[in-house]
C-alpha positions as CSV (number, residue, x, y, z in Angstrom):
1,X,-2.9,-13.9,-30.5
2,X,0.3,-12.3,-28.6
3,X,-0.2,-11.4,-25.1
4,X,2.1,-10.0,-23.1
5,X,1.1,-10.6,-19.7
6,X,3.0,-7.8,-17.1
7,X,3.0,-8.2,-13.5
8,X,5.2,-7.3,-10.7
9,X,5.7,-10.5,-9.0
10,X,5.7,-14.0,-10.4
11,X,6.1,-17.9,-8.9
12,X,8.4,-19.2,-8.7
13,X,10.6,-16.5,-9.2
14,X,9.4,-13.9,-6.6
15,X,6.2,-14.2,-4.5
16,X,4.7,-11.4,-2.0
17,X,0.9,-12.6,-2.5
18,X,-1.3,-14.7,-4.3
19,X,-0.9,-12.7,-7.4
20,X,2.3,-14.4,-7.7
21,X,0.4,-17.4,-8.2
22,X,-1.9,-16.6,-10.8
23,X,0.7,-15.4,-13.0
24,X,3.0,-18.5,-12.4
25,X,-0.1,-20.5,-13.6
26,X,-2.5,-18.4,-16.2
27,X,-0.3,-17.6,-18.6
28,X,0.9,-21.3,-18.7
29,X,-2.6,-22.1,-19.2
30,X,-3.2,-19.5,-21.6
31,X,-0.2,-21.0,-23.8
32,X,-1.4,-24.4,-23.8
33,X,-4.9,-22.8,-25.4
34,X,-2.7,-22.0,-28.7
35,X,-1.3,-18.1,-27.4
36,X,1.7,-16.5,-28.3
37,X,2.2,-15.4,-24.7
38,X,5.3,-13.7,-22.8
39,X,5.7,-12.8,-19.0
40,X,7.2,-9.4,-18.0
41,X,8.2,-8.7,-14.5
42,X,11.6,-6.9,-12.6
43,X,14.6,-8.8,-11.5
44,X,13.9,-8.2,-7.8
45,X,17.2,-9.3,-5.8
46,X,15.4,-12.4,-4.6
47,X,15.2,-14.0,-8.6
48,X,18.0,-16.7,-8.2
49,X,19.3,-16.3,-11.7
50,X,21.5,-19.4,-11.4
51,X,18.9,-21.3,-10.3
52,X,16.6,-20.4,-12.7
53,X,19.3,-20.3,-15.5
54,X,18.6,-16.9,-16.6
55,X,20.3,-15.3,-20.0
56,X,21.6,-12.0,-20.3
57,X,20.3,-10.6,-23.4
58,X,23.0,-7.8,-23.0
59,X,19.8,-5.1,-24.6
60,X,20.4,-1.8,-23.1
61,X,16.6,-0.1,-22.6
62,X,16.4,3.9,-22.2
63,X,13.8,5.0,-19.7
64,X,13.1,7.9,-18.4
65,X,11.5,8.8,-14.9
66,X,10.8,12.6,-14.4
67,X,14.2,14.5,-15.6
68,X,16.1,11.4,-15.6
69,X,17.0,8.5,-18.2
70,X,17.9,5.6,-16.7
71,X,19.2,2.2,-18.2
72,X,17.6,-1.1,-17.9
73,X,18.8,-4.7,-19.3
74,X,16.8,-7.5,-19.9
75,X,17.6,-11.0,-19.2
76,X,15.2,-14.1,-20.1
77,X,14.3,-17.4,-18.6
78,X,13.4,-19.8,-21.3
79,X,12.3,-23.2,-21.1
80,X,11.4,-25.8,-23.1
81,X,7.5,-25.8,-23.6
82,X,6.9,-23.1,-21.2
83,X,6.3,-19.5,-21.1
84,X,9.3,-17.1,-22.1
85,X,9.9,-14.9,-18.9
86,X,11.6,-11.7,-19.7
87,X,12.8,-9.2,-16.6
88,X,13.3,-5.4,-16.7
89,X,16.9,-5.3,-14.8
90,X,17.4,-2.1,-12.6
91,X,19.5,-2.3,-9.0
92,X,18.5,1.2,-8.3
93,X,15.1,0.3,-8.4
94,X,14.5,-3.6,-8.4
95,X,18.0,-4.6,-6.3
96,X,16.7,-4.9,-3.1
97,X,14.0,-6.9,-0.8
98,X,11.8,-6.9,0.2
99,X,10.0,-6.6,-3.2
100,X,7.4,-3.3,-1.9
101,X,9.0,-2.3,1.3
102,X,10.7,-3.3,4.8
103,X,9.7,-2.5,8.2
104,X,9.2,1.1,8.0
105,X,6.9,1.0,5.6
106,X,6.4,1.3,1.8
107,X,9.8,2.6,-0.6
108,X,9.9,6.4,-0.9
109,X,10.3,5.8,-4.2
110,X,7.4,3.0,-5.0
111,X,6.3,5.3,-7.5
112,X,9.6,5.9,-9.5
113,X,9.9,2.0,-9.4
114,X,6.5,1.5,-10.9
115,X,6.9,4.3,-13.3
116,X,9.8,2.8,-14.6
117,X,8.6,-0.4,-15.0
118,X,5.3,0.3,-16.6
119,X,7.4,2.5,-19.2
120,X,10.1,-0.7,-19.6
121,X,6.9,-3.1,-20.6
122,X,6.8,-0.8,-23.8
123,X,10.4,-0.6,-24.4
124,X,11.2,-4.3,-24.0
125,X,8.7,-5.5,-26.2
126,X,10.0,-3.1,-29.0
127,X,13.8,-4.5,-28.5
128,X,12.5,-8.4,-28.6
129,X,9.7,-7.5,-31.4
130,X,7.1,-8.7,-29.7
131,X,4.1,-6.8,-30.8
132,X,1.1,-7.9,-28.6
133,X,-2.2,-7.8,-29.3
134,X,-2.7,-7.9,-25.8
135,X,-1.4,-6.0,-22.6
136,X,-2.8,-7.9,-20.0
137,X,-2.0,-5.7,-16.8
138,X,-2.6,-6.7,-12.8
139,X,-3.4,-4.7,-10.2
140,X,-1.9,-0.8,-9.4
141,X,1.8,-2.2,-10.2
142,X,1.0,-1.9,-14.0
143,X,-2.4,0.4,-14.1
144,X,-0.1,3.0,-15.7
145,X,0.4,0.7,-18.8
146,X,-3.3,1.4,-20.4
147,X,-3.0,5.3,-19.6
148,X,0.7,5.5,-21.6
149,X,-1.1,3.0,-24.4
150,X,-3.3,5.7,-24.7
151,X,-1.4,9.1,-24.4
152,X,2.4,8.8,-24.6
153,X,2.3,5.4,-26.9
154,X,-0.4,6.8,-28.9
155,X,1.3,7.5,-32.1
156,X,3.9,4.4,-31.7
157,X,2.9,2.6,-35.1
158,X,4.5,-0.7,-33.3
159,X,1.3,-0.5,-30.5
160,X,-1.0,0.6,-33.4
161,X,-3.2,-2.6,-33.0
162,X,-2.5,-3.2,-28.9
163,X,-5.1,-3.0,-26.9
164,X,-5.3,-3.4,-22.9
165,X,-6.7,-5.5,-20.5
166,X,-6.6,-5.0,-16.2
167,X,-6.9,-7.5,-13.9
168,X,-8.5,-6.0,-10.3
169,X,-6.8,-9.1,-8.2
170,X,-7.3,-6.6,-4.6
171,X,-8.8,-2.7,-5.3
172,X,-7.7,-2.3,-1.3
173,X,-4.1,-1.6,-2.8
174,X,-4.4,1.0,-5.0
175,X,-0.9,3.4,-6.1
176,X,-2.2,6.6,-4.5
177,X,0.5,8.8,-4.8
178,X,1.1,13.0,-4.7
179,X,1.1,14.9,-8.2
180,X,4.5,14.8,-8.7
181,X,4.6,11.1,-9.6
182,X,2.0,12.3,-12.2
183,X,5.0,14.2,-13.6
184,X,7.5,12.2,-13.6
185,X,5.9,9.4,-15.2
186,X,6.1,11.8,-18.5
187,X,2.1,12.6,-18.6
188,X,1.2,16.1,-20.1
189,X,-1.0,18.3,-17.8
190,X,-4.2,18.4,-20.2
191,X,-4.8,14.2,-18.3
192,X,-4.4,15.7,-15.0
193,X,-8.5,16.0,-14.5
194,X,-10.8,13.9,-12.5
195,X,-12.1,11.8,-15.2
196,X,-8.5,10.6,-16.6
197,X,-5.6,10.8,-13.6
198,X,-6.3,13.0,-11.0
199,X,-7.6,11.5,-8.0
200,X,-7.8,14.6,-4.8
201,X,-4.7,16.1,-6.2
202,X,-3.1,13.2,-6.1
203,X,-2.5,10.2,-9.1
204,X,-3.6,6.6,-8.5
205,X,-2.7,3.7,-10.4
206,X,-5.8,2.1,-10.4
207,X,-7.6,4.4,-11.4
208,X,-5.6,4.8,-14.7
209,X,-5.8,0.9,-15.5
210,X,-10.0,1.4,-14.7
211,X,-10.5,4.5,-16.8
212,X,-7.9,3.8,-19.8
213,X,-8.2,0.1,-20.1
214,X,-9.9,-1.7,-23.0
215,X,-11.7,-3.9,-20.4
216,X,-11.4,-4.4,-16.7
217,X,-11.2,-8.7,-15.0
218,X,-11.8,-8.7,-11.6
219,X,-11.2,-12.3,-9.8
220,X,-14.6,-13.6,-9.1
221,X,-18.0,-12.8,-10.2
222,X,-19.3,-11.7,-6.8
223,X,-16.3,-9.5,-6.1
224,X,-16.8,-7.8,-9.9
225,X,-20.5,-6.8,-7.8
226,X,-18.9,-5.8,-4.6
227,X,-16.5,-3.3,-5.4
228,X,-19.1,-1.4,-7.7
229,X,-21.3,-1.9,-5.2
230,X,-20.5,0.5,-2.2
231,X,-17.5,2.7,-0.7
232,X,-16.7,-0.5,1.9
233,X,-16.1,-2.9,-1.1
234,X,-14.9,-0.2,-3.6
235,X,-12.7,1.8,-1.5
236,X,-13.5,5.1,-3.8
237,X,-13.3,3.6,-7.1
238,X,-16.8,2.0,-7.0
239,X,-18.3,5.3,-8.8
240,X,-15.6,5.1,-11.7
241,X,-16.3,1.0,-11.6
242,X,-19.8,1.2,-12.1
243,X,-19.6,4.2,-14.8
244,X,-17.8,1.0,-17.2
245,X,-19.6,-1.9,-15.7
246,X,-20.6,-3.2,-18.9
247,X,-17.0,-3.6,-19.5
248,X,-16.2,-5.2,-16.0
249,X,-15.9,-9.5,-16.3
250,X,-15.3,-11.5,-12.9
251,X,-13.7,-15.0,-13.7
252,X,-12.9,-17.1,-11.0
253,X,-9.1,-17.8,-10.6
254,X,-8.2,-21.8,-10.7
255,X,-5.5,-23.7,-9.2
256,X,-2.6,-25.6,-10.0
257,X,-4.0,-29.5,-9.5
258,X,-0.5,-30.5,-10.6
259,X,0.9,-28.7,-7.4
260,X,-1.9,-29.1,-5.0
261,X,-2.4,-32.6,-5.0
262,X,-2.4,-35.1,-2.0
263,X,-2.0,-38.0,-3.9
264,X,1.0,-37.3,-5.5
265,X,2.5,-34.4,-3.0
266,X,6.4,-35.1,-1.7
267,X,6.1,-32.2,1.3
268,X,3.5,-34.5,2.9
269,X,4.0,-37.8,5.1
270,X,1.3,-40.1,3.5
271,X,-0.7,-39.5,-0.1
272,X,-4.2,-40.3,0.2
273,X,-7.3,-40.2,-2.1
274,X,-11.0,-40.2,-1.4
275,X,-10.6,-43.9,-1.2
276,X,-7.5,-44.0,1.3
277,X,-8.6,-41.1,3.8
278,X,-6.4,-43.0,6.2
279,X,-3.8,-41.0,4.9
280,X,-4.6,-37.6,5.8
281,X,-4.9,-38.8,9.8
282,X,-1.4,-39.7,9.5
283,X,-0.7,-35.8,7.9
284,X,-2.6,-34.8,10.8
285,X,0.0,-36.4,13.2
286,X,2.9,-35.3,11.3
287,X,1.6,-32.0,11.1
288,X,1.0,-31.6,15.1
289,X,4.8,-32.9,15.4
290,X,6.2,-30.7,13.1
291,X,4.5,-28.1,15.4
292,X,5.8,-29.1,18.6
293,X,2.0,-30.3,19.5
294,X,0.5,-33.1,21.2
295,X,-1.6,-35.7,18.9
296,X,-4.5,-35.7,21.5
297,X,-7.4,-36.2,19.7
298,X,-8.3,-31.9,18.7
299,X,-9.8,-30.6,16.2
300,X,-6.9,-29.1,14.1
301,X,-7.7,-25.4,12.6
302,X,-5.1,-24.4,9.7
303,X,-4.2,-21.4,8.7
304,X,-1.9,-19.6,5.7
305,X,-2.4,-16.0,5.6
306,X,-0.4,-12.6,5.3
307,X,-1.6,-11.4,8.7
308,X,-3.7,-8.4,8.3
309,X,-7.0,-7.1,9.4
310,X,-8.7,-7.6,6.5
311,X,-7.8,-10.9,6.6
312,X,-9.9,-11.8,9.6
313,X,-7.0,-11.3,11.9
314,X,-8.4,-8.6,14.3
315,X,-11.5,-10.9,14.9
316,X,-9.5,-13.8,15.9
317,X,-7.1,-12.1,18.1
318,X,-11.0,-10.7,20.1
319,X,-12.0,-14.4,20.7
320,X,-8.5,-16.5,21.0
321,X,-8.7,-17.2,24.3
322,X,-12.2,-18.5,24.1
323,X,-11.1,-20.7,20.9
324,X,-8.3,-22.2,23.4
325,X,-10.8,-23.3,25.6
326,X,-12.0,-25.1,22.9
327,X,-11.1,-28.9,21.3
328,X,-9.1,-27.2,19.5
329,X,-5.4,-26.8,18.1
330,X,-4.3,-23.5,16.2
331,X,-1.4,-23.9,13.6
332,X,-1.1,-20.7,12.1
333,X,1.3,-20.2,9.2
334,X,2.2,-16.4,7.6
335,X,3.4,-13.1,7.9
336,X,2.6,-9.3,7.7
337,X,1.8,-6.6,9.8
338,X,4.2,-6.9,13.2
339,X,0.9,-6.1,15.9
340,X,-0.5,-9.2,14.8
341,X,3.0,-11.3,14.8
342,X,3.6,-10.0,18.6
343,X,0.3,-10.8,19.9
344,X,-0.1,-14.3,18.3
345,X,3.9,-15.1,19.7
346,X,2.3,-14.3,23.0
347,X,-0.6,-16.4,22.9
348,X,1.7,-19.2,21.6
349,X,3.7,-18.9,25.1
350,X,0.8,-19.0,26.7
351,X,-1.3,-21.9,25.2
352,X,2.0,-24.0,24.5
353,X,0.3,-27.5,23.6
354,X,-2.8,-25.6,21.8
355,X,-1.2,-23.2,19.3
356,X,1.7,-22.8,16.9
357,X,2.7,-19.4,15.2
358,X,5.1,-20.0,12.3
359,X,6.1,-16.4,11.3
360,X,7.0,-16.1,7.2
361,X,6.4,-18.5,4.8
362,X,7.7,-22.2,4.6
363,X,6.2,-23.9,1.2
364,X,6.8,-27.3,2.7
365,X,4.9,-26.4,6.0
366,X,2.1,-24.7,4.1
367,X,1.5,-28.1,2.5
368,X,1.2,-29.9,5.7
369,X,-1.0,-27.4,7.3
370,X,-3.7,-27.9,4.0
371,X,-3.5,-31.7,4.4
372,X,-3.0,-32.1,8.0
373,X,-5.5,-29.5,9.4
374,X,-9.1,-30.9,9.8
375,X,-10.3,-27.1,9.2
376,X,-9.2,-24.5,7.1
377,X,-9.7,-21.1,8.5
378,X,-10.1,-18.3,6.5
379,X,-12.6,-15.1,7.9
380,X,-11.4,-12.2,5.2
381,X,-13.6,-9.2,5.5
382,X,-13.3,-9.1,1.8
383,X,-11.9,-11.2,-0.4
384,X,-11.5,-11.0,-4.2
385,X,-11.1,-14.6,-5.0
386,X,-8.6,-16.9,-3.2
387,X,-6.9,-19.3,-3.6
388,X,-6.7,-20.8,-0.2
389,X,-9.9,-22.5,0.4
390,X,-9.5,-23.9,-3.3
391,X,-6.3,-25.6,-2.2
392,X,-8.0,-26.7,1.2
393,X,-10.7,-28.1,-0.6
394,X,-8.5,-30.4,-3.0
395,X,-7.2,-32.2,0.8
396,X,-10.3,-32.3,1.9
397,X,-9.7,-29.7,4.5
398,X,-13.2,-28.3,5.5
399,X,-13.0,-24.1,4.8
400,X,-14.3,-22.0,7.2
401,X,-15.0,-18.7,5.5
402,X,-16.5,-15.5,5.6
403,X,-19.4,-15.2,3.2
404,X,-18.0,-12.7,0.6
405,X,-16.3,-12.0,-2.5
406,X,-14.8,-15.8,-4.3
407,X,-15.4,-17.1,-1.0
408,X,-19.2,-16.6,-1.7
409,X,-18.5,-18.1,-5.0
410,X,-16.4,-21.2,-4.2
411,X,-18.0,-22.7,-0.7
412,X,-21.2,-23.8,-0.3
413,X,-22.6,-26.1,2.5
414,X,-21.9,-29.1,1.2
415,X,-17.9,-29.2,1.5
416,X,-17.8,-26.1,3.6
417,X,-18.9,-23.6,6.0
418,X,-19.7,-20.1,5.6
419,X,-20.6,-17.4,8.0
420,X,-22.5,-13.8,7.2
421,X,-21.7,-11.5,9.9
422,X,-18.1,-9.9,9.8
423,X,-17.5,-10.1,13.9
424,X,-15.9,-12.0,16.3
425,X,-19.0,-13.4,17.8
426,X,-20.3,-14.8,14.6
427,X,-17.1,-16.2,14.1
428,X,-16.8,-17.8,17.1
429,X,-20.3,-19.5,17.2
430,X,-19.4,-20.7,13.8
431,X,-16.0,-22.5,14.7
432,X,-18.7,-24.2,17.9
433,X,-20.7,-25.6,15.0
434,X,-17.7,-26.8,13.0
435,X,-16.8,-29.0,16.1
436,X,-20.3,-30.4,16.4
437,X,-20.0,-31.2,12.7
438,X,-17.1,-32.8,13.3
439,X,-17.8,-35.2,15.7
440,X,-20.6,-36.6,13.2
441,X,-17.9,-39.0,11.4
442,X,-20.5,-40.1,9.0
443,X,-21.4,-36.6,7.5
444,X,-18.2,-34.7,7.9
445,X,-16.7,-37.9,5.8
446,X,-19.5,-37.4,3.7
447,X,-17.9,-33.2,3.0
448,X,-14.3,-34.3,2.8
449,X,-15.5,-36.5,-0.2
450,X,-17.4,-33.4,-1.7
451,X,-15.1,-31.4,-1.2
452,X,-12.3,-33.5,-2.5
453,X,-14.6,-34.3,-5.4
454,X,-14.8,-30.2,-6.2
455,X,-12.4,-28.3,-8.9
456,X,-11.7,-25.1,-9.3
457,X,-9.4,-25.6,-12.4
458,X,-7.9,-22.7,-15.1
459,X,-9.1,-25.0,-17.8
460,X,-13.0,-23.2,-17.6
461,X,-11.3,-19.9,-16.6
462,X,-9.0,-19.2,-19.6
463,X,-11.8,-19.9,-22.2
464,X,-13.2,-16.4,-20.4
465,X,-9.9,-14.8,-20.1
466,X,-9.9,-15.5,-24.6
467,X,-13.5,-14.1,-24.7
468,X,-12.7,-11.2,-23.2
469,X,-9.6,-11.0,-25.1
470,X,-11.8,-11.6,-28.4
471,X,-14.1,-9.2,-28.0
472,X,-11.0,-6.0,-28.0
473,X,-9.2,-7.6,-31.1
């Protein structure tokens, strides 16, 4: 079948999340299954064209936003036996960074950007002819892409047979915008009611992938429960969720075992295998020296997170100063909101030879943190899937993780440890009993092995991703 698979951020092109990640692995995944697959995303000013030896097809695509009709070009990264990777070029919209918004905030305009680009998934596969069977859409970038399929695209005889598929990857971030977006993204006023587009007088994106899609992925099976479950989990979408639960899959994301690899990874001082665990001790060392820390003997906690509260980050700023008093050494490796940036650059000055903040990301240190770090720490409130703890696992870098979402589905207590209670206490009590386990060589040998042992590959996930496909077409 022909999928075209449009996202708004793509590795290694342009990351912001992990959403970057699945689609610089799925569709690769879903091509080697036998799909006619093609990736659509913007030329954000960060896509290195030369490095990446991008083509200027030298198309010209009409779009129009509100009163407006603006030009777009299309250039193409293709190469050999891999995914064709077509970009919607704009510098009004798409030529700056960051990719959603700078330290003020979210882009005025966020809404004009994603209305244009929804509308340009349309229009660019008409100028290639590439007339999918599948739309596969991700997340409130592209939910507008089932709603035009549906109302503007209706009578297009070149979508006749397309149907649509949208990938919850996090319901938190959701498009809510005021009417007028509804109106300048071209809809007609008889889909402005609450059970098509209107949302409080206002439009959100996700709500038009939910309600206009053909059927709805979410990124783990427990998560698909969660956000129908309650307001906490849905945040307001759980009523329109469980109205089309029997259209509502979760499938586990996978990793990239090619990438994520200790025994074959060049970012890390030493390979290592179940059999040569030796290894990862001399990651460990590199890791504190890379950090500026002394090699004394702690128990090294990793982290590699976008800091933000419902990543955990509120309850770990509560109990730092207890967690110093600890065994313990802190690497810490992300970015995000500032609050979280200041206070964690203080703590650093204060516990010099216990913690190390390393604001933004650095691929190379992220890869020593997973193999060097003796715990992986990762307390989400929520969490759809993740990817981290997957990638922990594979260095045998025991997760500790908040007992929701994929990391309810993807750490048990035989390679990892899980805690129930979202607070700071809990937490806290939890990293105690991750030290005790520690100093049992024996069995904590015993969950590196299992955990090492454990995959989480796309292989199992894509053979969902074609059922669900299947059952539109």
């Amino acid at each position: 079948m022909k999928i075209v698979f449009a996202v708004f951020e793509c590795v290694p092109f342009v990351k912001v999340g992990g959403l970057a990640d699945v689609a610089g692995t799925l569709p690769e995944y879903l091509r080697q299954s036998g799909q006619e697959i093609i990736v659509v995303l913007p030329l954000h000013k960060q896509v290195d064209k030369k490095k990446f030896k991008l083509r200027n097809l030298n198309r010209q695509l009409i779009i129009p936003v509100g009163n407006e009709y603006l030009t777009a070009g299309v250039w193409c990264c293709k190469r050999d036996n891999s995914v064709p990777v077509y970009f919607i070029e704009n510098d009004r919209y798409f030529g700056r960074e960051p990719v959603y918004g700078n330290e003020f905030g979210e882009y005025p305009d966020n809404s004009d950007r994603l209305i244009f680009f929804n509308r340009s998934v349309f229009e660019i596969c008409k100028s290639i002819g590439f007339k999918p069977d599948i739309i596969h859409c991700n997340d409130m970038q592209t939910g507008l892409i089932p709603a035009y399929l549906k109302t503007l695209y209706r009578i297009d005889s070149f979508f006749s047979d397309t149907k649509t598929v949208y990938e919850i990857h996090n319901i938190v971030y959701q498009g809510l915008y005021s009417a007028v977006a509804y109106f300048r993204a071209g809809f007609d006023w008889v889909d402005f009611t609450v059970d098509r587009l209107e949302y409080y007088g206002q439009v959100n994106f996700t709500k038009s992938g939910i309600n206009y899609a053909g059927k709805i992925i979410t990124v783990s099976p427990a998560y698909a429960r969660e956000i129908q479950s309650s307001a906490k989990y849905g945040h307001g979408m759980e009523g329109i969720l469980t109205s089309r639960s029997s259209d509502i899959t979760g499938i586990l994301n996978g990793i990239d075992y090619d990438i994520w690899n200790p025994e074959k990874d060049k970012f890390i001082v030493s390979n290592y295998s179940i059999k040569t665990l030796q290894g990862k001790q001399l990651c460990k060392s590199d890791l504190l020296k890379n950090c500026g820390l002394p090699d004394n003997g702690s128990v090294v906690i990793g982290m590699v997170s976008r800091l933000d509260s419902i990543k955990g980050f509120d309850l770990i700023i509560d109990i730092i100063d207890k967690i110093m008093e600890l065994p313990v050494q802190l690497v810490i490796l992300g970015s995000g909101n500032e609050y979280y940036s200041t206070r964690l650059k203080k703590f650093m000055n204060k516990y010099r030879e216990k913690l190390s903040y390393n604001p933004g990301f650095n691929d190379e240190l992220a890869h020593k943190i997973y193999a060097g770090s003796d715990i992986f720490l990762m307390p989400s409130e929520t969490e759809p899937c993740g990817l981290s703890q997957l990638i922990a696992l594979r260095y045998g870098t025991i997760p500790i993780v908040h007992k929701t979402g994929g990391l309810a589905d993807t750490i048990d207590s035989e390679y990892g440890i899980s805690f129930d209670m979202f607070n700071s206490g809990k937490l806290y009590n939890t990293i105690i009993e991750s030290i005790d386990m520690y100093k049992d060589r024996l069995k904590w040998n015993k969950m590196i092995t299992a955990a090492m042992k454990k995959r989480f590959s796309w292989d199992k996930s894509v053979k969902q991703y074609l059922k669900v496909y299947n059952s539109l077409i």
